[in-house]
N, C-alpha and C positions, 0 to 999 in steps of 0.2 A: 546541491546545497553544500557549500561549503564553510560554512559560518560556526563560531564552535557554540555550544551553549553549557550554562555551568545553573546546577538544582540542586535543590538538597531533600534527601530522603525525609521524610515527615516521620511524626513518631511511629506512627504504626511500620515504617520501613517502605510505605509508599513514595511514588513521585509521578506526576502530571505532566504528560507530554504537550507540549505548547502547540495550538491549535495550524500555528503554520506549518510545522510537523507535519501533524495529524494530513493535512492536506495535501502539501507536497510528496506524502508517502502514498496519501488515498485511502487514508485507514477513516474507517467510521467508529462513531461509539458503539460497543458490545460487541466488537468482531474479535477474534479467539488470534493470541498468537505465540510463536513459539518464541522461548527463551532456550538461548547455548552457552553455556560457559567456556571458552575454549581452554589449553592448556596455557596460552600466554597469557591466563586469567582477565580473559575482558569478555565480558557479556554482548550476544547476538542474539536482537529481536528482530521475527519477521511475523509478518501474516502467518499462520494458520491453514487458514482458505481461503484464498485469497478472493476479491470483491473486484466485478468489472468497475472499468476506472470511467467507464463513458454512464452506463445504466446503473451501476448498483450490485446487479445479479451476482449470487454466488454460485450457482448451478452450473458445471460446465466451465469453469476459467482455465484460461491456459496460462502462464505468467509469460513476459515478451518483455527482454530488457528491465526488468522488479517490476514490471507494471502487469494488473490482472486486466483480461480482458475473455469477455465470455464469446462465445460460436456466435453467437445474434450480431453482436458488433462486428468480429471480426468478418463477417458476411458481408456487412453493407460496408464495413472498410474496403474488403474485395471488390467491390462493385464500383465506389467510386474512385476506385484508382488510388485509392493513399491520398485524394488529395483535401486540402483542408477547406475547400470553397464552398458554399451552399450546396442541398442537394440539388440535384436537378431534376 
């Protein structure tokens, strides 16, 4: 995602992440995440804990390229060879 997007802070000093976001990142509602301020003053949000990107599960995720993916998945990813076909 390389597309820029422009918000503005609400009074309370909130702002609404746009649901394509939310997707593209694989964040759900009410998942926990951290904020960093760096020294070149620009804010870095990520996950928290991060949430497998195929089930759901938080239990167990390992992150692979920003993406979460929990032991159960990355099992049956093992099994079928990486590939994207039906199971068999």
């Amino acid at each position: 995602m390389a597309e820029k997007m422009y918000k503005k802070l609400n009074k309370r000093g909130g702002m609404s992440i746009p649901a394509s976001v939310r997707r593209e990142m694989g964040w759900e509602p009410e998942d926990a995440m951290e904020l960093e301020v760096t020294q070149d003053n620009r804010l870095v949000m990520k996950q928290y804990q991060p949430r497998c990107v195929f089930c759901g599960e938080m239990e167990g995720v390992v992150t692979i390229s920003g993406k979460g993916i929990c032991k159960g998945c990355l099992a049956i990813a093992a099994r079928k060879g990486g590939t994207d076909g039906p199971e068999r």
